[in-house]
C-alpha positions, 0 to 999 in steps of 0.5 A: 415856462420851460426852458427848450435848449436849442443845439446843432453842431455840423462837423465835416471832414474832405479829403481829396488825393492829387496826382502827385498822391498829397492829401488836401484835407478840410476839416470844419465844425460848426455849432452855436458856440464856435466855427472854425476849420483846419486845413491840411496837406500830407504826404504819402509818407504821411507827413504834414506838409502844410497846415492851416486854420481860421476859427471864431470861437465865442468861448475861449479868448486864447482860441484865436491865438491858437492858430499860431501853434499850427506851425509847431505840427508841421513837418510832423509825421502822422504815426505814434505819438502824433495824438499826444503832440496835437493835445500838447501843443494846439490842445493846451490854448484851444481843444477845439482846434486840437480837435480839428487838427485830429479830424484831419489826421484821422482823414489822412489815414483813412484816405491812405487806407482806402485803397488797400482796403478795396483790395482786402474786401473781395478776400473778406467777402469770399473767406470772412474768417481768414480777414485778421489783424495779421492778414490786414496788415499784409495788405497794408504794412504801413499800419502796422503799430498804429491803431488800425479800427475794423470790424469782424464780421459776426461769424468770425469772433 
């Protein structure tokens, strides 16, 4: 007889702007192993203003005594290092939720960056091979030294 391994995992990131410009921030997974979710505020400064998280995890015991390093992460600002203070601090007890936080993070910046990319799009359309690194962080100069993801378009490489 053969052994069919059955496996779904759903993760999924929220994020919502208020009008006093903080990001509520949901993020969830779910597979047959672990359910949890992390909630988050940020700042426009992008700091972490509130941090949250409920999680059931049927394969490590010290998962739920993680939620009590969620509290070290806040007032942090997300910027260089956050990465490496995430997987120290929550990664250590339970990657899962260090996992999450970073889904958060991740939805931080790409709701700050949301904006000005609209503004970059229309140039990228009309001139693709002036759309450089240079010229993005023009746009958006608060994403300078941090890791900014794009992709040119084939003709400009």
């Amino acid at each position: 007889m053969k052994m069919v391994l059955n496996y779904t995992k759903n993760k999924e990131v929220l994020v919502f702007e208020n009008e006093n410009k903080i990001q509520d921030i949901r993020a969830r997974m779910v597979d047959m192993f672990f359910e949890g979710e992390v909630i988050m505020k940020v700042s426009k400064n992008m700091e972490i203003l509130e941090i949250s998280g409920n999680l059931n995890s049927r394969l490590s015991k010290k998962c739920p005594q993680a939620l009590d390093t969620l509290n070290k992460i806040k007032g942090r600002r997300i910027g260089g290092g956050i990465t490496k203070i995430v997987h120290g601090v929550v990664g250590k007890k339970c990657p899962y939720l260090a996992s999450l936080v970073m889904e958060c993070v991740e939805g931080a910046i790409l709701g700050m960056t949301a904006a000005p990319l609209e503004k970059v799009v229309p140039q990228l359309q009309k001139s693709p091979k002036d759309f450089t690194k240079k010229n993005l962080i023009k746009f958006m100069p608060n994403m300078k030294n941090s890791c900014i993801a794009y992709t040119l378009p084939e003709e400009t490489k």
